[in-house]
N, C-alpha and C positions, 0 to 999 in steps of 0.2 A: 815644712819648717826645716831651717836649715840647723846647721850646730852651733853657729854662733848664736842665734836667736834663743834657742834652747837654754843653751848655758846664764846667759843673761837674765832669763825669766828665771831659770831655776835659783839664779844666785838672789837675786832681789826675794825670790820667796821664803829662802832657807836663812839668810840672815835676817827678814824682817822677822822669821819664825823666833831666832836668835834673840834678836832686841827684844821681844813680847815675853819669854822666857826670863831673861836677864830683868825684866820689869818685874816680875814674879817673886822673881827670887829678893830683886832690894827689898818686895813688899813683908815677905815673911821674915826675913832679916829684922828689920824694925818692928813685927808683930812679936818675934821671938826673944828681944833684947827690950822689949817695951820703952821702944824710945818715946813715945807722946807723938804731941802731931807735930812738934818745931822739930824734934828729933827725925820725926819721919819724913818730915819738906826737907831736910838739909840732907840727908839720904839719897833720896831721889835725885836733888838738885846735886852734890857730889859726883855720886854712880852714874848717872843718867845721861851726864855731860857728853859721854861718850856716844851716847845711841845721839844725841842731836845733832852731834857733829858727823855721824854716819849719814842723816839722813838731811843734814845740811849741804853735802857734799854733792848727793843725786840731783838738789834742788840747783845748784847753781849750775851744776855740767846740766844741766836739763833747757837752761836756763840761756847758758853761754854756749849750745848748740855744742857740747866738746862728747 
């Protein structure tokens, strides 16, 4: 396995680690400010933006062979 391959696999696992984390944290965020459940979908849907857009990003250079 060379160093580029390595890096590559480490980064997709330590930031999907990241995003699962960040999912964590909106979660108890809204358990601990007792937003309700609209409270708690607009949280997610908010905060969350950003990991789709991470993982939107893999999708299309995956996609557009880049």
């Amino acid at each position: 396995m060379d160093i580029e391959l390595f890096e590559e696999i480490s980064l997709t696992i330590g930031i999907t680690g990241i995003c699962l984390y960040m999912l964590f944290i909106i979660y108890k965020l809204a358990e601990e400010s007792k937003a309700g459940k609209f409270g708690t979908f607009i949280l997610f849907i908010g905060l969350g933006l950003g990991i789709f857009g991470f993982a939107a990003k893999k999708v299309i250079s995956v996609i557009l062979g880049i």
